[in-house]
TIKE-254072 format. One record per residue (C-alpha): residue number from 0; residue in one letter; x, y, z. Coordinates in steps of 0.25 Angstrom, whole numbers, plus 5000, padded with zeros to 4 digits. Each point is the difference from the previous one (the first is absolute). Last residue first. Layout:
<recs>
<rec num="NUM" residu="A" u="X" v="Y" w="Z"/>
...
</recs>
This chain:
<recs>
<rec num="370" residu="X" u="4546" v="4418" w="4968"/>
<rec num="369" residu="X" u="4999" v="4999" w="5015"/>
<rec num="368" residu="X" u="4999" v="5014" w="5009"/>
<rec num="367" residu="X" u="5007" v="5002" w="5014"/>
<rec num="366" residu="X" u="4997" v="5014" w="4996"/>
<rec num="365" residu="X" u="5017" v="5002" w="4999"/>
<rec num="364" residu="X" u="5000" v="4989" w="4990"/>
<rec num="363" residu="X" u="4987" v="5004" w="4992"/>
<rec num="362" residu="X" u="5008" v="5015" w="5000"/>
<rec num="361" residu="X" u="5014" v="4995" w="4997"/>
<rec num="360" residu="X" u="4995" v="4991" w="4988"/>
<rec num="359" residu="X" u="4991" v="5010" w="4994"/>
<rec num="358" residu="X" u="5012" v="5010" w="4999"/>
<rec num="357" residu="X" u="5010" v="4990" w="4996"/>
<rec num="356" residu="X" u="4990" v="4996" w="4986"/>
<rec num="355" residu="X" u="5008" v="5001" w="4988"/>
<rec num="354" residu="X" u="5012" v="4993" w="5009"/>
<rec num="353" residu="X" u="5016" v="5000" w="5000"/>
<rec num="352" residu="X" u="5001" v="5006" w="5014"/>
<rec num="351" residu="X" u="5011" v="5011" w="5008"/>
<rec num="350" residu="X" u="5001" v="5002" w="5012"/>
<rec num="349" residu="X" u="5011" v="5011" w="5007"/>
<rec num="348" residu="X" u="4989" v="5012" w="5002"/>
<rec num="347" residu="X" u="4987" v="4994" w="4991"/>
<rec num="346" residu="X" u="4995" v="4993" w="4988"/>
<rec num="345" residu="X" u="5012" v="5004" w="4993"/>
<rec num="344" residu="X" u="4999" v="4990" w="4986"/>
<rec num="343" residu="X" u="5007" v="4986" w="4996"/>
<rec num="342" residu="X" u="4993" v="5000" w="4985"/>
<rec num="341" residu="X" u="4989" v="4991" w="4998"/>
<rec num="340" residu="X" u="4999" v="4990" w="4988"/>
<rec num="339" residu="X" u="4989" v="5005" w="4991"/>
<rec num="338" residu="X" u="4989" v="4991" w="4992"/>
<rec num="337" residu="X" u="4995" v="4990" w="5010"/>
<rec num="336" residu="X" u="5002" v="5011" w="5012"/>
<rec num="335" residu="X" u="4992" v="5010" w="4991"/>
<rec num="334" residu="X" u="4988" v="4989" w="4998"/>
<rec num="333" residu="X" u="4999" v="5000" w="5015"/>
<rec num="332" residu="X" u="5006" v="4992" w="5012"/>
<rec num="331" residu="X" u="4997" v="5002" w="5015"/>
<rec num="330" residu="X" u="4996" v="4987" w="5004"/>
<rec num="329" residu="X" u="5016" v="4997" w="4995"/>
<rec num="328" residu="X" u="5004" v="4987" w="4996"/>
<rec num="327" residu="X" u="5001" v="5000" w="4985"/>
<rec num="326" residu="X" u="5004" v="5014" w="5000"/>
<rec num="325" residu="X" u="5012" v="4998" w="5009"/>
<rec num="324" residu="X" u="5008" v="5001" w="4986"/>
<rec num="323" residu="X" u="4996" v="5013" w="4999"/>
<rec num="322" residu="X" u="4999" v="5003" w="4984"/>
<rec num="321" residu="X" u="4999" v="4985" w="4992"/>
<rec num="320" residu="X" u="5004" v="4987" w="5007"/>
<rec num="319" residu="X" u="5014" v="4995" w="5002"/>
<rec num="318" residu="X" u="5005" v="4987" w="4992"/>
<rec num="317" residu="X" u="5014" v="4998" w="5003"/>
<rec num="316" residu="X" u="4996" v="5004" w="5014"/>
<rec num="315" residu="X" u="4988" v="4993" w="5002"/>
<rec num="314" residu="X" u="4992" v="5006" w="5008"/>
<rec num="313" residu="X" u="4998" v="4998" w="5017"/>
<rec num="312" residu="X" u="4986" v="4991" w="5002"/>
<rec num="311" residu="X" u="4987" v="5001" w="5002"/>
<rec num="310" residu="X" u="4992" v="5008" w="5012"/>
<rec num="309" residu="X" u="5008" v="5008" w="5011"/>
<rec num="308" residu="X" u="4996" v="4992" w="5013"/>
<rec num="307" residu="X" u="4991" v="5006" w="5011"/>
<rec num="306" residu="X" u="5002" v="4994" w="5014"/>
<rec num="305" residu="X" u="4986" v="4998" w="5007"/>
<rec num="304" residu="X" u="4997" v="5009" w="5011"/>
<rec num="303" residu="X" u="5003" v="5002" w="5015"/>
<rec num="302" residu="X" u="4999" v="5013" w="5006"/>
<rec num="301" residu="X" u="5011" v="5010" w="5000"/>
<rec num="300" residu="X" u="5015" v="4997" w="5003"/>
<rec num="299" residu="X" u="5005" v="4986" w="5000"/>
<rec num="298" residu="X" u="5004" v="5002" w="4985"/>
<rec num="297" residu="X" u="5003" v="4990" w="4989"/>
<rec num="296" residu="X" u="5003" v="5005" w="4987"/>
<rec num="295" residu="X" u="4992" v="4998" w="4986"/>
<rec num="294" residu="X" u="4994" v="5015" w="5003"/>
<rec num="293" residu="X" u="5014" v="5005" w="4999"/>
<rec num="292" residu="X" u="5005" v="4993" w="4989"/>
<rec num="291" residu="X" u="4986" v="5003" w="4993"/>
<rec num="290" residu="X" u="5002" v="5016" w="5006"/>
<rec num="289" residu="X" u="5013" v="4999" w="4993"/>
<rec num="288" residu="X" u="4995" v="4994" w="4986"/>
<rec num="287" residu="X" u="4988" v="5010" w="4999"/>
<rec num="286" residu="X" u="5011" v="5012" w="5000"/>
<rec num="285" residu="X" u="4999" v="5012" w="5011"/>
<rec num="284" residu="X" u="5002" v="4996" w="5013"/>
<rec num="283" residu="X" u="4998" v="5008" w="5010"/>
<rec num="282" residu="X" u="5002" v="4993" w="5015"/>
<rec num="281" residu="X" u="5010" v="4990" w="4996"/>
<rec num="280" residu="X" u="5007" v="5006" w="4990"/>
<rec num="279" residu="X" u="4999" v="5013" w="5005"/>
<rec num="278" residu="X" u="5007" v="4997" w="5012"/>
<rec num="277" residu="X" u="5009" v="4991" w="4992"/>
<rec num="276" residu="X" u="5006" v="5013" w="4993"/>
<rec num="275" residu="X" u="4996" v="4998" w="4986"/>
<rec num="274" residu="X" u="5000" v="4992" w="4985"/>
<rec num="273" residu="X" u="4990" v="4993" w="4992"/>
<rec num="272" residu="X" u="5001" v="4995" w="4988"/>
<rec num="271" residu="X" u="5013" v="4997" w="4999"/>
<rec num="270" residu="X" u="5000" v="4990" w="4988"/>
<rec num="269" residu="X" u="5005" v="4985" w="4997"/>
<rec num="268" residu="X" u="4986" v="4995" w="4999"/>
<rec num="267" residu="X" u="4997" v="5005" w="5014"/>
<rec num="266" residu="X" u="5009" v="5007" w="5011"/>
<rec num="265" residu="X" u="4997" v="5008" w="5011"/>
<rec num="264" residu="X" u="5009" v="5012" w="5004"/>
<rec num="263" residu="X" u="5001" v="5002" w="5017"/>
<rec num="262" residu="X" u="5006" v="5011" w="5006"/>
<rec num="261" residu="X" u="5007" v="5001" w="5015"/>
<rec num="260" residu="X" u="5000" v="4982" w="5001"/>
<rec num="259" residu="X" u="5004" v="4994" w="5013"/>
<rec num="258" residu="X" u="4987" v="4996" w="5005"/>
<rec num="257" residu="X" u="4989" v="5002" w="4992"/>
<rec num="256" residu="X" u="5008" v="4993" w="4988"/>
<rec num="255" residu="X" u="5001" v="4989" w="5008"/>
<rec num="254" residu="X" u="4985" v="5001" w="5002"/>
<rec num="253" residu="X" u="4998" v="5000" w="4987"/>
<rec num="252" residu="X" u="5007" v="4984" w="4997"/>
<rec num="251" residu="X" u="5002" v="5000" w="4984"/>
<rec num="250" residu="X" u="5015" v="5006" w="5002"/>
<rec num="249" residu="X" u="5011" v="5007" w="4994"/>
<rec num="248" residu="X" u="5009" v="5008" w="5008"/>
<rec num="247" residu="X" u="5006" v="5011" w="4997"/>
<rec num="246" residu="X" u="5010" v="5005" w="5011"/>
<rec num="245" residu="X" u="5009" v="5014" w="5003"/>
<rec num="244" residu="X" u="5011" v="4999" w="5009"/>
<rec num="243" residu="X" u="4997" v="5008" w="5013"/>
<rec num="242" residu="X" u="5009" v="4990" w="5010"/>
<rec num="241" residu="X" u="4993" v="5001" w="5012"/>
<rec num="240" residu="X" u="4985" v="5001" w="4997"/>
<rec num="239" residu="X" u="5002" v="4991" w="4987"/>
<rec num="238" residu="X" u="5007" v="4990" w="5008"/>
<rec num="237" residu="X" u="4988" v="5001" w="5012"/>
<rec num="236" residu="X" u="4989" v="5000" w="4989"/>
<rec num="235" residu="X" u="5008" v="4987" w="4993"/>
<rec num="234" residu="X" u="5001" v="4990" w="5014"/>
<rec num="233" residu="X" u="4985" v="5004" w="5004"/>
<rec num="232" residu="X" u="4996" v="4996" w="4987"/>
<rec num="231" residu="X" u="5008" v="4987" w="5000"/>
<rec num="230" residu="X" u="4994" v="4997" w="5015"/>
<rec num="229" residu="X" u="4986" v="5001" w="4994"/>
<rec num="228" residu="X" u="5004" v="4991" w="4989"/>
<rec num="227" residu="X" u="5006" v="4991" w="5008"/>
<rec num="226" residu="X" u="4987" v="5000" w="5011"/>
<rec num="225" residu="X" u="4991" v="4997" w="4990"/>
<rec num="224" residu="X" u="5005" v="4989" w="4991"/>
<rec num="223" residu="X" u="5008" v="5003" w="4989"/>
<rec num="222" residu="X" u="5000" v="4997" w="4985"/>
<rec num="221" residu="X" u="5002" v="5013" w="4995"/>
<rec num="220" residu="X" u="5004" v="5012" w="5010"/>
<rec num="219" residu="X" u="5010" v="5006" w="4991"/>
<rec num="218" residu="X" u="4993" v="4999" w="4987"/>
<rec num="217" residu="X" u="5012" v="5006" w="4993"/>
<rec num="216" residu="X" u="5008" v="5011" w="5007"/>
<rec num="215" residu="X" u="5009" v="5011" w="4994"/>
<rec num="214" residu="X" u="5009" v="5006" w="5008"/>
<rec num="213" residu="X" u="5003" v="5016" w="4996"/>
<rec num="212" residu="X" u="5014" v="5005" w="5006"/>
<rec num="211" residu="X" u="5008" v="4989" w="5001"/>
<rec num="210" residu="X" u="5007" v="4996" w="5013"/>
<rec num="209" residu="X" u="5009" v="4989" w="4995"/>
<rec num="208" residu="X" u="4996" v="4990" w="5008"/>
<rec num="207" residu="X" u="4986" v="5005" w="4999"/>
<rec num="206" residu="X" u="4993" v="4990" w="4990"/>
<rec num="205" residu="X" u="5008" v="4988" w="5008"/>
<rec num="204" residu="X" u="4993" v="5005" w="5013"/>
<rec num="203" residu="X" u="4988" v="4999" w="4992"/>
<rec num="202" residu="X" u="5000" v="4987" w="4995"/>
<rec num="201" residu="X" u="5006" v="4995" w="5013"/>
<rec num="200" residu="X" u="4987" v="5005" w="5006"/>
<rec num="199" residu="X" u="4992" v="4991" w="4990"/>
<rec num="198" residu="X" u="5009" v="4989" w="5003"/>
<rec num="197" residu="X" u="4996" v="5003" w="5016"/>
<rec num="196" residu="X" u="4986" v="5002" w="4997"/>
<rec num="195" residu="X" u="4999" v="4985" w="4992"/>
<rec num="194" residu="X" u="5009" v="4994" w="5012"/>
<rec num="193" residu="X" u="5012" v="4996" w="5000"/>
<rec num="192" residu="X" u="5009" v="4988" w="4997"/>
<rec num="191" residu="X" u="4995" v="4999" w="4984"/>
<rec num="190" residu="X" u="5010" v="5012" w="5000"/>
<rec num="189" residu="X" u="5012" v="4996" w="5003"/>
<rec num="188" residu="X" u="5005" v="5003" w="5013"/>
<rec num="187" residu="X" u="5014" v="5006" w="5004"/>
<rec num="186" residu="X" u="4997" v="5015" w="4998"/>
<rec num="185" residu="X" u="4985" v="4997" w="5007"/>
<rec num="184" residu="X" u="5005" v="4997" w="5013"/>
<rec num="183" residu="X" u="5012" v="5009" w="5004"/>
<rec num="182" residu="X" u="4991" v="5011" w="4993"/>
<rec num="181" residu="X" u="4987" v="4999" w="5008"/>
<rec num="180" residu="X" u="4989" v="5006" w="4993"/>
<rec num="179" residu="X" u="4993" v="5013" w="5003"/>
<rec num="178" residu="X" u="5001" v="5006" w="4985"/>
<rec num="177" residu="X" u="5008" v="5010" w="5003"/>
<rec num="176" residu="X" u="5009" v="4989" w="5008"/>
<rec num="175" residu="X" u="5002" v="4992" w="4987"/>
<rec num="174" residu="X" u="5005" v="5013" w="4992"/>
<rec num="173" residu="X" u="5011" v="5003" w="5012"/>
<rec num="172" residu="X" u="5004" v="4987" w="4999"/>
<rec num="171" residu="X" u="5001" v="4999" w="4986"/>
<rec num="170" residu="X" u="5007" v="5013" w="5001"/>
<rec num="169" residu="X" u="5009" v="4996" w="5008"/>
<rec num="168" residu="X" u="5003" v="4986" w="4994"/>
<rec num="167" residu="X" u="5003" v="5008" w="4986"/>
<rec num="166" residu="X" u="5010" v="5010" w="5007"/>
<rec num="165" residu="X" u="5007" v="4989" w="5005"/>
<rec num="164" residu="X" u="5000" v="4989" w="4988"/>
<rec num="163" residu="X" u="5006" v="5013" w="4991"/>
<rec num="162" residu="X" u="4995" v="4996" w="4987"/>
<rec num="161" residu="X" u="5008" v="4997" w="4987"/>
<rec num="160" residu="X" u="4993" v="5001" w="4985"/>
<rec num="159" residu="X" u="5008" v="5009" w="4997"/>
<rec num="158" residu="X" u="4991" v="5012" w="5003"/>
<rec num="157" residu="X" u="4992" v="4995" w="5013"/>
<rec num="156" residu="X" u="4985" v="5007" w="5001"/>
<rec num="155" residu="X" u="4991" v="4991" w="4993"/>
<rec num="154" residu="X" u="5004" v="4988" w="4994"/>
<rec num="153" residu="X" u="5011" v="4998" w="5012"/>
<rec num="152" residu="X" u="4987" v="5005" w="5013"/>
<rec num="151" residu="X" u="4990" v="4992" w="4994"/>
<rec num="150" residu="X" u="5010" v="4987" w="5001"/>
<rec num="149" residu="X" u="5004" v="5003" w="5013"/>
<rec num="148" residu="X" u="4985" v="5002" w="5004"/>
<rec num="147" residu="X" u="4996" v="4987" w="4994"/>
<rec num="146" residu="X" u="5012" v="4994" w="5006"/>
<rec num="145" residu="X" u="4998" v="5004" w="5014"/>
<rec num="144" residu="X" u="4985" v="4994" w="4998"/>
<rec num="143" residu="X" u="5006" v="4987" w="4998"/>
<rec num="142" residu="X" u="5000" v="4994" w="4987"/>
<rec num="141" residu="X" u="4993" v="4986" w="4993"/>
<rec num="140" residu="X" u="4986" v="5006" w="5000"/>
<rec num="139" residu="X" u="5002" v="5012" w="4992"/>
<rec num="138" residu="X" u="4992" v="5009" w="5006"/>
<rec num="137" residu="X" u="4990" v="5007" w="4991"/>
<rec num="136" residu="X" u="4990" v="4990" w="4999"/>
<rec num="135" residu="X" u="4997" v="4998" w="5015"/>
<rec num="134" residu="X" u="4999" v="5015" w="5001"/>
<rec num="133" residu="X" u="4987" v="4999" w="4991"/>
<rec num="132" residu="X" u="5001" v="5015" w="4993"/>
<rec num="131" residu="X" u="5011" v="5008" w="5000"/>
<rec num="130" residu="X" u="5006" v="5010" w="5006"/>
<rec num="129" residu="X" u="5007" v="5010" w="4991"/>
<rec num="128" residu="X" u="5011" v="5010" w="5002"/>
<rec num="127" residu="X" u="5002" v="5014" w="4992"/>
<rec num="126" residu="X" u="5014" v="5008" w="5004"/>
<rec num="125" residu="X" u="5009" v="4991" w="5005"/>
<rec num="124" residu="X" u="4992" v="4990" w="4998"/>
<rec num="123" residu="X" u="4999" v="5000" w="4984"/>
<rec num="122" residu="X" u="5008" v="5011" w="4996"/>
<rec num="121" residu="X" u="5014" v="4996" w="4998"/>
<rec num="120" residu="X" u="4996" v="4987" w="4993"/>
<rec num="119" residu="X" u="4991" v="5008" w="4990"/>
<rec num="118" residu="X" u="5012" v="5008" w="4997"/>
<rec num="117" residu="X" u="5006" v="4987" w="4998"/>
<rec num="116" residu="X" u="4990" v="4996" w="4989"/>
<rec num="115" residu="X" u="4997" v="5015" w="4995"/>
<rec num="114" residu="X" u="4990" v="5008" w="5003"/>
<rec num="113" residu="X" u="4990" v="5005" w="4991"/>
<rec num="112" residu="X" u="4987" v="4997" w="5005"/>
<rec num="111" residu="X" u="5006" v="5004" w="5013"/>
<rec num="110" residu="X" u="5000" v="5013" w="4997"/>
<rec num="109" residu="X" u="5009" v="5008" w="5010"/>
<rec num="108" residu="X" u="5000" v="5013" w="5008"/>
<rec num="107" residu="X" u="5012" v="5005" w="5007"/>
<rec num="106" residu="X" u="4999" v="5004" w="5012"/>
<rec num="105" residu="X" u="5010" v="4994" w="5007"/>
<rec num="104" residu="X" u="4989" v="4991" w="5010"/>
<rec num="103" residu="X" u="4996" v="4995" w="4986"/>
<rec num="102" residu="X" u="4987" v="5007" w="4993"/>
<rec num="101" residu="X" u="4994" v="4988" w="4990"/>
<rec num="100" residu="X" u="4993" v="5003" w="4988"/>
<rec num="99" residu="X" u="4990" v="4987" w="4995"/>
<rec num="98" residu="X" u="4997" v="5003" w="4985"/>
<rec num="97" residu="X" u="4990" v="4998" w="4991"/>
<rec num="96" residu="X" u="4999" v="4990" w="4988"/>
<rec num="95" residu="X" u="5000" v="4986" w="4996"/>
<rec num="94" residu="X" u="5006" v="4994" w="5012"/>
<rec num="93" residu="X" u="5003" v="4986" w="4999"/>
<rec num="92" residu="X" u="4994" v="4987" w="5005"/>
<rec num="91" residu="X" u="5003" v="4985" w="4993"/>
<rec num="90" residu="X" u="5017" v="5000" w="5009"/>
<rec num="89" residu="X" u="4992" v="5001" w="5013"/>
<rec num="88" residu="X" u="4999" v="5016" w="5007"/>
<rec num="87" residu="X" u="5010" v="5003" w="5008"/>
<rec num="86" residu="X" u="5004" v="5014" w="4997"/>
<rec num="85" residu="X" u="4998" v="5008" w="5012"/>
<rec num="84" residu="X" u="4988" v="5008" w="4998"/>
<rec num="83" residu="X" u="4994" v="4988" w="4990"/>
<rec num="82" residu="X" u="5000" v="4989" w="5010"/>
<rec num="81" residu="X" u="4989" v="5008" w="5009"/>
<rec num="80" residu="X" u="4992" v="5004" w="4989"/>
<rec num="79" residu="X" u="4999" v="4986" w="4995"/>
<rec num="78" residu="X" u="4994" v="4995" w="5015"/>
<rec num="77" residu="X" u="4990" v="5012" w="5001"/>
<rec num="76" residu="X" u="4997" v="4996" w="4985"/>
<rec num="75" residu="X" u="4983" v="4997" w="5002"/>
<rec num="74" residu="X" u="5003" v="4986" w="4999"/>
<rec num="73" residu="X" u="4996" v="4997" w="5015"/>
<rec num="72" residu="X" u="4989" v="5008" w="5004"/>
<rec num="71" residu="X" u="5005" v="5015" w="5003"/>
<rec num="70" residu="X" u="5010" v="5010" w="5008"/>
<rec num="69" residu="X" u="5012" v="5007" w="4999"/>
<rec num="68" residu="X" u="5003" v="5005" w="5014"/>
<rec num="67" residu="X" u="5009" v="5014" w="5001"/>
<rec num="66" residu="X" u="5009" v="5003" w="5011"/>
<rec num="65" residu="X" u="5008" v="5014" w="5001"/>
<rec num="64" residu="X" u="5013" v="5002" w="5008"/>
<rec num="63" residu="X" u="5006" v="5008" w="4987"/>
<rec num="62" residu="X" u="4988" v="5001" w="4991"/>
<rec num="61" residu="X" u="4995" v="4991" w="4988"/>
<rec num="60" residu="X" u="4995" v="5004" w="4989"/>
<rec num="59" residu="X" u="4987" v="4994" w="4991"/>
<rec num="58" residu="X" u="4998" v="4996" w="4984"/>
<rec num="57" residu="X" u="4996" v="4988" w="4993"/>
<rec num="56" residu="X" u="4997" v="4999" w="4985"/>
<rec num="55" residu="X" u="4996" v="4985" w="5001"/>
<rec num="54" residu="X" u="5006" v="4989" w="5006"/>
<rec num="53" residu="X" u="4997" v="4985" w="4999"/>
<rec num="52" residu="X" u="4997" v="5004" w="4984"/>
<rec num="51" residu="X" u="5002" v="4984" w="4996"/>
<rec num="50" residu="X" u="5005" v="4998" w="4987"/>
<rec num="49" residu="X" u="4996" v="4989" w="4991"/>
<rec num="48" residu="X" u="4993" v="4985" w="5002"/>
<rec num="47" residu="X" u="5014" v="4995" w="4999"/>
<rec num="46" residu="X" u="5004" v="5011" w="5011"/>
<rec num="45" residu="X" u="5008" v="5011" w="5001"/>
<rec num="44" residu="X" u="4999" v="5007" w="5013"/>
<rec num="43" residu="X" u="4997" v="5016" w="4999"/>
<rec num="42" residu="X" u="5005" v="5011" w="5009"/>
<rec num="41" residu="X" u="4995" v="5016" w="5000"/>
<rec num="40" residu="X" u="5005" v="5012" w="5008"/>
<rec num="39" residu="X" u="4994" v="5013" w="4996"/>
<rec num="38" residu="X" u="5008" v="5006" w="5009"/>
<rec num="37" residu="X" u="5007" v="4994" w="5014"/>
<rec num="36" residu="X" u="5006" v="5011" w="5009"/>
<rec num="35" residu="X" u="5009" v="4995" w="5012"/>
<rec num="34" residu="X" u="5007" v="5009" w="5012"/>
<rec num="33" residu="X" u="4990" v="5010" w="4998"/>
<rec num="32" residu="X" u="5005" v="5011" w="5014"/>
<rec num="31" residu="X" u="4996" v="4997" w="5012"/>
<rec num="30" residu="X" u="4987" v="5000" w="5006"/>
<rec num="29" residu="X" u="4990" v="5010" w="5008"/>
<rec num="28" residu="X" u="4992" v="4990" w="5010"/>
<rec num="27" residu="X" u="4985" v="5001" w="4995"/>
<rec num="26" residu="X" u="4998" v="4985" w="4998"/>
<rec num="25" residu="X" u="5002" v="4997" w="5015"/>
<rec num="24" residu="X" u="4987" v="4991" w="4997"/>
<rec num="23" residu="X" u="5012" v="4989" w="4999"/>
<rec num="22" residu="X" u="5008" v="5001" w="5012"/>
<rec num="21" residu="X" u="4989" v="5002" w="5009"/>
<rec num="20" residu="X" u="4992" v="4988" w="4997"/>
<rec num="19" residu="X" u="4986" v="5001" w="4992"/>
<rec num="18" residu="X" u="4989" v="4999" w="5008"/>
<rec num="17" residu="X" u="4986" v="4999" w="4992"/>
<rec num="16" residu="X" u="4992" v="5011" w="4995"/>
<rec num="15" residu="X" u="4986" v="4995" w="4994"/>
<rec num="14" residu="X" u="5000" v="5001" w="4986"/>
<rec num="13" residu="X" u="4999" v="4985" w="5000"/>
<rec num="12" residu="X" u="5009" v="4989" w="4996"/>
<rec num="11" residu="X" u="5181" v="5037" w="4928"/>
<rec num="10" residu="X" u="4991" v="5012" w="4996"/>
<rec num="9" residu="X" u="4988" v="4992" w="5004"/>
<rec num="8" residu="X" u="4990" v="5001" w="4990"/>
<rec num="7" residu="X" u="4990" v="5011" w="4998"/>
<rec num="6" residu="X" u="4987" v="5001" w="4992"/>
<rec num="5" residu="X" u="4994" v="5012" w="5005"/>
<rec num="4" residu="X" u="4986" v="4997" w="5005"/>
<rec num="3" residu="X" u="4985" v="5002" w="4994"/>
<rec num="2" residu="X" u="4990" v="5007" w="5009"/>
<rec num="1" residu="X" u="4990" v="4992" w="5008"/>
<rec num="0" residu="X" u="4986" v="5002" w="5002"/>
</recs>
């Protein structure tokens, strides 16, 4: 599906239609150009047991204003994938091949695999921000918001390690006001003093002080109620819509993928194994792990039915099974699924599936049909 890159561094539910908001079935919008092209990516933790594959030969571009949801149960590699696209990953993970080439706003076109420490420095926020996951632990409880931003803003933008108080405080402002929040209030707060969805937005205001082009959001509507994450959602379509930077969010909930996502790529055993525009991803699925996420989702649309689960358990990564590694849970699982790992194959225009069996899948999906 994906032809190799030029290593460059810098030079310096049912298959019954249901609604899908406006911004993210608006799938056929013509992009810009690839600002980030991952190939071949693979990341391994080193345990006691031995080495953790959490990332596996992935591949995807993004484009400029594009937003693309990485999806999957909870040690699929979402997470890993994430850190690794701006160099965060925890002292036991490394990068054992690929490369992650970035286009800066100069056009020039970087491997971040190979970027040195204060290149690294000059890259992260300015050109690649992240948001975390769990607000609560990514504030230092002892600072004021004003301090989180100011210290952002020195590690990341400032040369000498002086910053300029006034342009720091305006852009604050201005970040905190994106994001819906009242700045006179929340520069002066620490952060046990607001509220779950208000750290959460301080998390993205702080992610766009320096007006990045991709922003990189973990599980960003974790461990809120309702209301919060609905607001949250409404908070990033609005930033997306006004200031066109491209987003990858990774997330487990599909209907936040339904909202804000223009292609979807889900994730098992460290592996894309699906990938398309979430129009397709919802309403053609073409891997036996997607329409089990879907299928596992609740929906008010349709008659009422029992909720189906995906059966047993996700593998073990230091230990992963023969061929497909979804074989041990897939209805649709053969002798050549045992003995062959499927390669990501076009399956369509724009989706793509690692599956022996994507045609049957799509048709007993599309007949309403139960493996």
């Amino acid at each position: 599906m994906h032809q190799p890159a030029t290593k460059t561094v810098r030079s310096s539910a049912t298959s019954k239609e249901r609604p899908i908001t406006e911004t993210a079935s608006a799938v056929a919008r013509t992009k810009g150009q690839t600002i980030l092209s991952v190939r071949d990516l693979e990341v391994g933790y080193t345990t006691r047991r031995g080495q953790v594959r959490a990332v596996r030969r992935v591949s995807f571009d993004l484009k400029e204003g594009e937003s693309l949801a990485l999806i999957g149960e909870s040690g699929s590699g979402k997470t890993t994938m994430g850190l690794a696209l701006v160099r965060l990953l925890p002292p036991s993970a490394r990068v054992t091949h690929g490369e992650v080439v970035f286009a800066t706003a100069d056009g020039d076109r970087i491997d971040i695999t190979e970027l040195s420490p204060e290149e690294l420095r000059q890259f992260r926020w300015r050109d690649c921000a992240m948001v975390f996951q769990s607000a609560l632990n990514a504030l230092n409880p002892v600072m004021r918001i004003r301090d989180h931003f100011k210290d952002t803003y020195r590690a990341h933008k400032a040369t000498d390690g002086r910053i300029d108080e006034r342009d720091v405080m305006t852009r604050a402002t201005e970040s905190l006001r994106f994001v819906q929040l009242d700045p006179e209030r929340v520069l002066k707060s620490f952060p046990h003093e607001l509220s779950g969805g208000m750290r959460q937005r301080v998390m993205i205001g702080l992610g766009l002080l320096l007006r990045p082009r991709v922003l990189i959001l973990d599980e960003p509507t974790t461990a809120l109620d309702v209301l919060t994450q609905r607001a949250i959602i409404e908070v990033l379509r609005r930033l997306k819509a006004e200031l066109n930077f491209a987003m990858i969010f990774v997330s487990h909930d599909l209907s936040l993928a339904a909202e804000l996502a223009d292609r979807v790529a889900t994730m098992y055993a460290g592996r894309i194994v699906e990938i398309a525009n979430v129009h397709d991803i919802f309403y053609r699925p073409r891997h036996p792990y997607t329409v089990g996420l879907l299928r596992a989702a609740p929906t008010l649309a349709g008659e009422q039915e029992e909720l189906a689960s995906i059966p047993g358990s996700p593998p073990d990564l230091i230990d992963l099974p023969s061929g497909c590694k979804f074989h041990p849970r897939c209805p649709y699982a053969t002798e050549k699924c045992i003995a062959e790992d499927p390669p990501l194959i076009d399956v369509g225009p724009g989706q793509a599936s690692a599956c022996w069996h994507w045609d049957r899948v799509g048709a007993d999906w599309e007949a309403g049909r139960k493996p």
